[in-house]
C-alpha positions as CSV (number, residue, x, y, z in Angstrom):
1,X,-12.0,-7.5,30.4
2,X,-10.2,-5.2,28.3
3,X,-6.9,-6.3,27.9
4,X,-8.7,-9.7,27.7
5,X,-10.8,-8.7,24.5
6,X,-7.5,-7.4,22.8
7,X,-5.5,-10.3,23.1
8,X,-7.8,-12.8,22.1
9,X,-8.0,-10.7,18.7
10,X,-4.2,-10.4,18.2
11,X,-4.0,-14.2,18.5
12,X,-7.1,-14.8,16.3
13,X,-5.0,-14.8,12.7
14,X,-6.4,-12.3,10.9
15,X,-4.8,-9.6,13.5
16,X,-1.7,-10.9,11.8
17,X,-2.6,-10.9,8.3
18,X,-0.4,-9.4,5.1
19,X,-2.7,-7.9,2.4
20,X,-1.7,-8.9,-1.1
21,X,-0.3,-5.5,-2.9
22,X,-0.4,-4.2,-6.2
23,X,2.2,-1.4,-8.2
24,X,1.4,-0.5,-12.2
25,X,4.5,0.7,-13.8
26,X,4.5,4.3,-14.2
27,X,5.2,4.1,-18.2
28,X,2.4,0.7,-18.9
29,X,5.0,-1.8,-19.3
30,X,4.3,-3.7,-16.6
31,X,2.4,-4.9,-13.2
32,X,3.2,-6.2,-9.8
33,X,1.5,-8.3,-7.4
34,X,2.7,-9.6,-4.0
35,X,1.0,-12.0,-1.9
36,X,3.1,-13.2,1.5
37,X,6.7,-13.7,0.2
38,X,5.4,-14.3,-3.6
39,X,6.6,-11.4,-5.8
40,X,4.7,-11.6,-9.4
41,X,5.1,-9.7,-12.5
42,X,3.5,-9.0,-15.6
43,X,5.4,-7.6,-18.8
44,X,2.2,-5.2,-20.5
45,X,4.5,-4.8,-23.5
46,X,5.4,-8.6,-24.5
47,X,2.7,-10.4,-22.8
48,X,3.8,-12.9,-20.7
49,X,5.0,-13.4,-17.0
50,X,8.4,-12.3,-15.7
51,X,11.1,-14.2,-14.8
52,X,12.9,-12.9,-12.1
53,X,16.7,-13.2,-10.9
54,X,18.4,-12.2,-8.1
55,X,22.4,-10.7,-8.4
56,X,22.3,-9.2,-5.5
57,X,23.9,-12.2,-3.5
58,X,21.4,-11.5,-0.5
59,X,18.3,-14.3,0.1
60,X,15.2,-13.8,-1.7
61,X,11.7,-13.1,0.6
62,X,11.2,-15.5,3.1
63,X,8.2,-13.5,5.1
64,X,5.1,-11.4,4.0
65,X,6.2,-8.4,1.6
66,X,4.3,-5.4,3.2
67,X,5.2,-2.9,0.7
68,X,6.0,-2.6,-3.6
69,X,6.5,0.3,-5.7
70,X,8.0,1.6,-8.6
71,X,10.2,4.5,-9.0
72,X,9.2,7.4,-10.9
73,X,11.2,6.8,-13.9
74,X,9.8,3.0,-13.7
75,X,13.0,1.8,-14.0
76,X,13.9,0.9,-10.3
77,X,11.2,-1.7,-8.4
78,X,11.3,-2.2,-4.6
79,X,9.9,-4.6,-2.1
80,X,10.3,-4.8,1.3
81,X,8.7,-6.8,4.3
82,X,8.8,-8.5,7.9
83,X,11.9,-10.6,6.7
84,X,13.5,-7.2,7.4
85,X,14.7,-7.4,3.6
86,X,14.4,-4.7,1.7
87,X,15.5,-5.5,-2.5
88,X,15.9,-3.0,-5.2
89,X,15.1,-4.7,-8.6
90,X,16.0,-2.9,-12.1
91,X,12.9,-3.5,-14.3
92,X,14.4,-3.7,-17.5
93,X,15.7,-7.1,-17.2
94,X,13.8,-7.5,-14.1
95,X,16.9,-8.4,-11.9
96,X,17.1,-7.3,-8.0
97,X,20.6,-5.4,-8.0
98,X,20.5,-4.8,-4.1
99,X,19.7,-6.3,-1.1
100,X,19.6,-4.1,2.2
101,X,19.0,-5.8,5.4
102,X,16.8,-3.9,7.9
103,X,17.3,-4.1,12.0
104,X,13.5,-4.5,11.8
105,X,10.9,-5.2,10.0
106,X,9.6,-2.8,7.5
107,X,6.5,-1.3,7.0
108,X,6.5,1.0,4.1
109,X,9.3,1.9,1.2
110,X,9.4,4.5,-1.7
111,X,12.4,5.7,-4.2
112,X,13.3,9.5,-3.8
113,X,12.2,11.6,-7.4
114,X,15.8,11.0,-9.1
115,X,16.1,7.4,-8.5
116,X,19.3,8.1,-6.4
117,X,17.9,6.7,-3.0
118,X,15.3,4.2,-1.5
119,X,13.9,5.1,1.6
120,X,12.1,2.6,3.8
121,X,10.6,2.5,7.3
122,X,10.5,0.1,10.2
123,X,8.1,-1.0,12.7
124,X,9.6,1.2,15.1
125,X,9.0,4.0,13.7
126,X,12.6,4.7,11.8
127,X,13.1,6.0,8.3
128,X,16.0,4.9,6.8
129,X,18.3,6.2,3.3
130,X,20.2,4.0,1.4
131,X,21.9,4.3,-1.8
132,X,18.9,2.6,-4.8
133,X,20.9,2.2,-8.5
134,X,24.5,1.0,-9.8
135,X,27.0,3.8,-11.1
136,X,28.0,3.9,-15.0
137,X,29.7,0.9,-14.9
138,X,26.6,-1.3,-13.4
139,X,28.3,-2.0,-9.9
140,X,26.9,-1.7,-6.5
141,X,28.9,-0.8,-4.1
142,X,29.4,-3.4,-1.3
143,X,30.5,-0.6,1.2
144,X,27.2,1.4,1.0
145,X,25.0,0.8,4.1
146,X,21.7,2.6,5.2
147,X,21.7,5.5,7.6
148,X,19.0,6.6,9.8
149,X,17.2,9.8,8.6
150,X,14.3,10.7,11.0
151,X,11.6,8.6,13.2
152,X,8.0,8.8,14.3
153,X,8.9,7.7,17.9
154,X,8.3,3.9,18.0
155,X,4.8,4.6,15.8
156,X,4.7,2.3,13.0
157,X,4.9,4.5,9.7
158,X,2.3,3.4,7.4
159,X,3.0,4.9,4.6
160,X,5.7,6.9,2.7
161,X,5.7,9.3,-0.3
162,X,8.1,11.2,-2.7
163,X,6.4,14.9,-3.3
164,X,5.9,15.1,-7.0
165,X,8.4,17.6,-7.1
166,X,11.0,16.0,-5.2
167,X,11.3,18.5,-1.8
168,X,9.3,16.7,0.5
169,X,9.2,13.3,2.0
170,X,5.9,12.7,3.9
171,X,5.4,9.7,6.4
172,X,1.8,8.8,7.7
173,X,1.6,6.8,11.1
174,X,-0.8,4.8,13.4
175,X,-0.8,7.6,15.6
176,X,-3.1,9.8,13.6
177,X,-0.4,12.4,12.3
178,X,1.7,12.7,8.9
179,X,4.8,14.4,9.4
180,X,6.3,16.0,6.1
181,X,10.1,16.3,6.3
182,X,12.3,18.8,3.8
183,X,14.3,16.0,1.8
184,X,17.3,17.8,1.9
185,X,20.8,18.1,-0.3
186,X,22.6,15.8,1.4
187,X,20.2,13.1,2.6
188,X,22.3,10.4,4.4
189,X,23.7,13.2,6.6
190,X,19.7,13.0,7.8
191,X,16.6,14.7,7.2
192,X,16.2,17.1,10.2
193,X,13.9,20.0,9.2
194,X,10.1,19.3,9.5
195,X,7.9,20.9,7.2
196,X,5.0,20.7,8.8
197,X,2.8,17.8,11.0
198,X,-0.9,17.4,9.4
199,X,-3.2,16.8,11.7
200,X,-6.9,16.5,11.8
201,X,-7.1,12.3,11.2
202,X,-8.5,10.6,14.9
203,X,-7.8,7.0,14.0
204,X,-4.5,5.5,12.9
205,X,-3.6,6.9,9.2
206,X,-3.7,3.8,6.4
207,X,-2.7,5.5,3.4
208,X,-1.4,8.8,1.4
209,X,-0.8,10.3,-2.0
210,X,0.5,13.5,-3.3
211,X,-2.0,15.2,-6.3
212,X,-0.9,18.1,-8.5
213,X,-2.7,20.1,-10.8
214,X,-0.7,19.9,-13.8
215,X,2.1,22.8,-13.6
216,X,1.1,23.8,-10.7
217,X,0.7,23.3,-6.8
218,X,0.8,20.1,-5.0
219,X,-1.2,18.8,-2.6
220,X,-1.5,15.4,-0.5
221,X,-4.2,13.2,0.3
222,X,-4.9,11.1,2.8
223,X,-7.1,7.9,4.3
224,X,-7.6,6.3,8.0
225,X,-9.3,4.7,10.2
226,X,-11.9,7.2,11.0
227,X,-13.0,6.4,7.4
228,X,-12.4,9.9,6.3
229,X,-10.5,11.1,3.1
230,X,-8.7,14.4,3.7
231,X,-7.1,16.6,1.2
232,X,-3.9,18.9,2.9
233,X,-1.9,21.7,2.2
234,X,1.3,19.6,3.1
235,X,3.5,22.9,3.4
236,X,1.3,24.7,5.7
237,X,-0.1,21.6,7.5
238,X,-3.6,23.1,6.8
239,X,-6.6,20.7,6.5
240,X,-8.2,21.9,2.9
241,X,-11.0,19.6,2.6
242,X,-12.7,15.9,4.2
243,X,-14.9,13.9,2.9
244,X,-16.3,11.0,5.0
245,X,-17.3,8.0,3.7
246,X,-20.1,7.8,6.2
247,X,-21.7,10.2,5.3
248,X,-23.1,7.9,2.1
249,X,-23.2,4.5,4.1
250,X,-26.6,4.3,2.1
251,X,-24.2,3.7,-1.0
252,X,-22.1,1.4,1.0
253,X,-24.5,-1.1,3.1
254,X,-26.0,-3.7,0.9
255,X,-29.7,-4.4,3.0
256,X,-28.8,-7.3,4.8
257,X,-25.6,-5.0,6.5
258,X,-25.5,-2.9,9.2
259,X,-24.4,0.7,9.9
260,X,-21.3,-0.7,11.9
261,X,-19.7,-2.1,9.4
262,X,-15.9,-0.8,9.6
263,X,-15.4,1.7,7.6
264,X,-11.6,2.1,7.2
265,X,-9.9,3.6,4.5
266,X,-7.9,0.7,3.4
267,X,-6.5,2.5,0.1
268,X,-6.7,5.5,-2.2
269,X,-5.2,6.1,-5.9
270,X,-5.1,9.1,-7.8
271,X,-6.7,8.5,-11.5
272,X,-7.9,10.7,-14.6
273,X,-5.3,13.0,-14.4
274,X,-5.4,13.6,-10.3
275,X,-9.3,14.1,-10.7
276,X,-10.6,11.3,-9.3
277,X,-10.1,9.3,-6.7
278,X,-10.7,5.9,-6.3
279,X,-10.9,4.9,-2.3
280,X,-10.7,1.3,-1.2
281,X,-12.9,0.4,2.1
282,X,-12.2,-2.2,4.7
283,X,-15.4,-3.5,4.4
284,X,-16.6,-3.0,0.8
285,X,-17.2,-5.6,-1.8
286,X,-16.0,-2.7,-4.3
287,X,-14.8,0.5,-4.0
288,X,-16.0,4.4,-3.5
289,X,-15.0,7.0,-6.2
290,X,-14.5,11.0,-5.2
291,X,-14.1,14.0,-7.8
292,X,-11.1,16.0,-6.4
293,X,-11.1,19.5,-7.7
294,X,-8.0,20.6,-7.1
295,X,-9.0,24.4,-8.1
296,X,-11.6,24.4,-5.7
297,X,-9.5,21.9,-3.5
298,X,-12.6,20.0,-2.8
299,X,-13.7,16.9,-2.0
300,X,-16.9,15.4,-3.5
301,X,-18.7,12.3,-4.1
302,X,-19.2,10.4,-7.2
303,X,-20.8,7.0,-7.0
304,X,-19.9,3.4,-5.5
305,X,-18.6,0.8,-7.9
306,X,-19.5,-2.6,-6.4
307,X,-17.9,-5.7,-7.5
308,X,-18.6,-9.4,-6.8
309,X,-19.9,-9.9,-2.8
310,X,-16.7,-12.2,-2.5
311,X,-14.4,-9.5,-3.9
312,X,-12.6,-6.8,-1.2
313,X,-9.9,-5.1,-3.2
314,X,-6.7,-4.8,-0.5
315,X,-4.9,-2.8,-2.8
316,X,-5.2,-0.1,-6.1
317,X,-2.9,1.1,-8.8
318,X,-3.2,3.1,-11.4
319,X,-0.9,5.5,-14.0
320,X,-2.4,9.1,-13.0
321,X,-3.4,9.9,-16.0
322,X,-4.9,7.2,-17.5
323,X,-8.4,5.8,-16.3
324,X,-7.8,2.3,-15.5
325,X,-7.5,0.7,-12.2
326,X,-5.9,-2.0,-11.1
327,X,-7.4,-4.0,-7.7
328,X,-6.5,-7.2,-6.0
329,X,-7.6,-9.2,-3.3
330,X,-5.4,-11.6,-1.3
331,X,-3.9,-12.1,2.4
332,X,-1.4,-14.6,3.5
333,X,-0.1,-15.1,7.2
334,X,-3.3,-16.4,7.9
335,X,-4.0,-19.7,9.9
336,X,-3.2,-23.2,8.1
337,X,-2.2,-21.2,5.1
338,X,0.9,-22.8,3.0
339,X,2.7,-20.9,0.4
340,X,1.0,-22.8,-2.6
341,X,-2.2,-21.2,-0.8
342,X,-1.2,-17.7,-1.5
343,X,-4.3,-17.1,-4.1
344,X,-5.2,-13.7,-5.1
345,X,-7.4,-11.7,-7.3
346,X,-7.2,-9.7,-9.8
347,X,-9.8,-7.0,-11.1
348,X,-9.4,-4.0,-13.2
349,X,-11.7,-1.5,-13.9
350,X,-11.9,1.1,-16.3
351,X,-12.2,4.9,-14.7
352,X,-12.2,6.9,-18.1
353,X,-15.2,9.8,-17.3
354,X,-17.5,8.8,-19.7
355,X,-17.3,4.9,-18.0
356,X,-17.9,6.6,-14.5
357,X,-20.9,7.9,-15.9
358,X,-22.6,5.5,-18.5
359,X,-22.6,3.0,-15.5
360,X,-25.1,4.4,-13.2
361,X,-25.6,2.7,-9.6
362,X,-23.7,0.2,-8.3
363,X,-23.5,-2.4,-11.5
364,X,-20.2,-3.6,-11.7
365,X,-17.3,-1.9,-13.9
366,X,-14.8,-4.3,-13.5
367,X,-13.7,-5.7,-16.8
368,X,-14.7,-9.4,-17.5
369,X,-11.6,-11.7,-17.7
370,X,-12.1,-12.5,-20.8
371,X,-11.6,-8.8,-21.3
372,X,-8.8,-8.3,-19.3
373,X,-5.6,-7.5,-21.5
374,X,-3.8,-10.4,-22.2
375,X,-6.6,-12.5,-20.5
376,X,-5.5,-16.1,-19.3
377,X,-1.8,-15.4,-19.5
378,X,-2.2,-12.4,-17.1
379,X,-4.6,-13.9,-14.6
380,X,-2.6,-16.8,-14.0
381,X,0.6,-15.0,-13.8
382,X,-0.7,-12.6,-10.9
383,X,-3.5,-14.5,-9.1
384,X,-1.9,-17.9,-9.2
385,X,-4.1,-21.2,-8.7
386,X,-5.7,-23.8,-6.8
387,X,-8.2,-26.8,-7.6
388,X,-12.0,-25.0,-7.2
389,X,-13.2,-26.9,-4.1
390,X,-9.3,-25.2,-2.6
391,X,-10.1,-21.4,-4.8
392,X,-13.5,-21.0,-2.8
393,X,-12.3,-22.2,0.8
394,X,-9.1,-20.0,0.6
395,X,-10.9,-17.1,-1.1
396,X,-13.8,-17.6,1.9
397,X,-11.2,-17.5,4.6
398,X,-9.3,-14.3,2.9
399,X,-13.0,-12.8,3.0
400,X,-13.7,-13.4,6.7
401,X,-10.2,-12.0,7.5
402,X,-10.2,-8.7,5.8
403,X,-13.4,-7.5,6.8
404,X,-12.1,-7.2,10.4
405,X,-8.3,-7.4,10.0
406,X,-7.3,-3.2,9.5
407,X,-8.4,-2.1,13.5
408,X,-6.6,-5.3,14.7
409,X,-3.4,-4.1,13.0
410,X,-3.2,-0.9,13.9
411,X,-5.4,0.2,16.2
412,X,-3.3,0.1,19.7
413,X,-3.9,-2.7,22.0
414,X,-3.5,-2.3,25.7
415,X,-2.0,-5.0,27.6
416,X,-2.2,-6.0,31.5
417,X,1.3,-5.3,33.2
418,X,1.6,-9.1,33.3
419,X,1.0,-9.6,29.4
420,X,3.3,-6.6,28.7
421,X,6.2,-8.5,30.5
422,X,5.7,-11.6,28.8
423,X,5.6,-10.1,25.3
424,X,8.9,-8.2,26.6
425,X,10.6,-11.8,27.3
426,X,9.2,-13.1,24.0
427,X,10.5,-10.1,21.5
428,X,12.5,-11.1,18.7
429,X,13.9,-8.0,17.5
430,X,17.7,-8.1,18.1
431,X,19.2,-6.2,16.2
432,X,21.4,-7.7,13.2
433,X,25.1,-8.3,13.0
434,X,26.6,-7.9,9.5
């Protein structure tokens, strides 16, 4: 009955679902948003949408892009997906300058601290290096192909951060551990040395960050599916603080919803100057905020910021130090979804301390779009459109799928011996010839 149950739910759609994404340029200047293989971009500093080209000579995204970021310097952009592509964009003229392909399909990406290298990681686990920019003279070099660093032992890796300070690399899994690797001198020789394993999570592991006080130490965050945030002492491995998000599911249920609601940690941002952080739930028509006293190294709560009842952010951004936050909604790969489908929304909400407080309960903070910067031009840039009667059936289904799509992703399913040897017959994951 079991192994029943679980297939019927990876077959249902939403087990297969891509959550739209959103990146905010490190400096302001601009915004991301990717929903299936739709990349969009804002320019913050002229006001319009991006036009993007490709020199790379590879294809563009032909699958759903399942992870964006910016470099540290802003000046390198990366997305990367279950086309196995991963593309390295230079955001100045907003042009992708590489195109690497993968073996699999990839799962999470981020640029080392000096913009030399883009790391990414595939579904089975593996944590590749390749060489990110051009040399002085703009070229790429056409020799340059990406070497195997480390792996998780066929666990997908979730996510994948830079330490601030450029010595660590740490890689979060579905099998409740974050590994964090010395990034060493001569990276595409490998990355053998662990730092340390942080352990404590007892569900898969959605999502980390890395927090500094400013000068100072550094410290990583992370989020899960036991719906706890938990604050680490990455070199040591030692569990600092947790805060669960149950343990104010009075703040979270609205009264016609019940305590087993899931609870997931979908996402978590660092705001305010690493004093705050903003946690997105699985479940949630808004988000939770924590104070994170990095002194102290405590975890507390701060109040729940509800939005509209259709709105479930999949994704936040934010610059560290400044109090605004950027959220979006969206999902593609879901059933009789087309690419001129692919709506998503866009919300941002002011963080600055004195906002966090004036608004007491759970009245909205999200800025109206007529407040949004750049309004109109913005809005239709990132969330795209559809006719209304189309907006509110797509924007039901997106919804339905997210409030139950995080477990069926990562949670492990077990399989009868029969199933197991049909999905071994049926795998598509040869590897690729260049």
């Amino acid at each position: 009955m079991e192994d029943t149950a679980v297939e019927e739910a990876e077959v249902s759609g939403a087990a297969e679902f891509a959550p739209a994404l959103v990146a905010a340029h490190p400096f302001g200047h601009s915004v991301a948003v990717a929903v299936g293989p739709d990349l969009r971009v804002f320019d913050l500093q002229g006001g319009c949408a991006v036009s993007l080209s490709d020199d790379s000579g590879g294809p563009a995204h032909s699958d759903a892009i399942r992870a964006i970021t910016f470099g540290a310097g802003g000046d390198l952009f990366a997305s990367a997906g279950d086309d196995k592509l991963v593309k390295v964009w230079k955001t100045g003229p907003w042009r992708c300058i590489r195109t690497i392909t993968s073996e699999k399909r990839v799962s999470a990406v981020a640029f080392s601290n000096d913009g030399l290298y883009v790391a990414f990681a595939d579904k089975f686990g593996v944590v590749w290096l390749e060489a990110a920019g051009e040399d002085d003279e703009g070229h790429v070099s056409a020799d340059s192909k990406p070497v195997s660093i480390f792996g998780h032992y066929c666990s997908i890796i979730t996510s994948m951060k830079f330490s601030p300070d450029g010595r660590f690399i740490a890689t979060a899994d579905r099998d409740f551990k974050i590994r964090v690797t010395l990034f060493p001198k001569n990276p595409m020789k490998g990355a053998t040395e662990i730092q340390s394993f942080c352990l404590g999570h007892t569900e898969f592991v959605s999502c980390i960050a890395f927090t500094r006080i400013s000068g100072g130490s550094c410290f990583l965050l992370s989020g899960g599916g036991d719906s706890a945030v938990r604050l680490w002492d990455h070199i040591n491995g030692c569990l600092l603080d947790t805060y669960d998000v149950r343990d104010n599911v009075g703040e979270l249920s609205e009264p016609n919803e019940t305590e087993d609601s899931n609870l997931a940690i979908g996402n978590i941002c660092l705001t305010n100057n690493n004093s705050m952080v903003a946690v997105a739930i699985q479940s949630l028509n808004g988000l939770m905020l924590l104070a994170c006293d990095l002194v102290a190294k405590k975890l507390s709560f701060l109040k729940v910021i509800r939005t509209e009842k259709s709105y479930i952010p999949t994704s936040l951004a934010s610059r560290c130090w400044e109090g605004l936050l950027w959220t979006v909604m969206g999902a593609s790969n879901m059933p009789n979804q087309s690419v001129s489908q692919l709506l998503t929304r866009v919300k941002i909400i002011p963080l600055a301390q004195k906002d966090v407080q004036a608004s007491a309960g759970h009245d909205s903070a999200a800025l109206d779009d007529t407040e949004v910067p750049h309004g109109e031009k913005l809005l239709l840039a990132l969330q795209g459109s559809l006719d209304g009667s189309k907006q509110e059936e797509v924007l039901a289904a997106v919804l339905a799928a997210l409030k139950v799509s995080m477990h069926k992703m990562l949670v492990k399913k077990n399989y009868s011996e029969e199933r197991r040897e049909q999905r071994k017959r049926g795998r598509n994951d040869k590897k690729i010839k260049n």
